[in-house]
Steps between C-alpha positions, in 0.01 A plus 500: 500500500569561884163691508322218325623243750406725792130578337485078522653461834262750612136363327609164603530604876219689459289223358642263792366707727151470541431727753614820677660305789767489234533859438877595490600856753603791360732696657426902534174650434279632213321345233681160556429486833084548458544224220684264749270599785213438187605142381561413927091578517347313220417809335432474190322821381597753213642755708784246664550384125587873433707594838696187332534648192593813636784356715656361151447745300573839759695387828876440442537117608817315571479163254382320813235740601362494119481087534329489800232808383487250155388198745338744688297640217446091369370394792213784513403394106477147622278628784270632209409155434 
């Protein structure tokens, strides 16, 4: 249940959003970090998509590192138009 609510709390931030000025830091390096530095660029190609992905699935993230790569990763795919 906890994991639902955060999956809400996270698409509704990420929805809010609207643009990368709202992209959320990530503390450390790696994967995360390209997908926050990503999302702060209006990128919004495959390849920052996947450095996303990569963060969630690979890199060890603290649960507030693996929200803000989720908004992170939300604000690229509303980038995408």
């Amino acid at each position: 249940m906890k994991k639902a609510w955060l999956s809400g709390v996270v698409l509704a931030v990420a929805l809010a959003a609207g643009s990368a000025n709202a992209a959320v830091t990530v503390v450390g390096g790696g994967f995360a970090r390209g997908c926050y530095l990503a999302a702060v660029q209006d990128n919004s190609d495959a390849d920052s998509l996947r450095t996303c992905n990569l963060a969630l699935s690979e890199q060890p993230l603290n649960q507030t590192n693996r929200a803000a790569t989720l908004v992170n990763r939300g604000i690229i795919y509303l980038n995408r138009n």
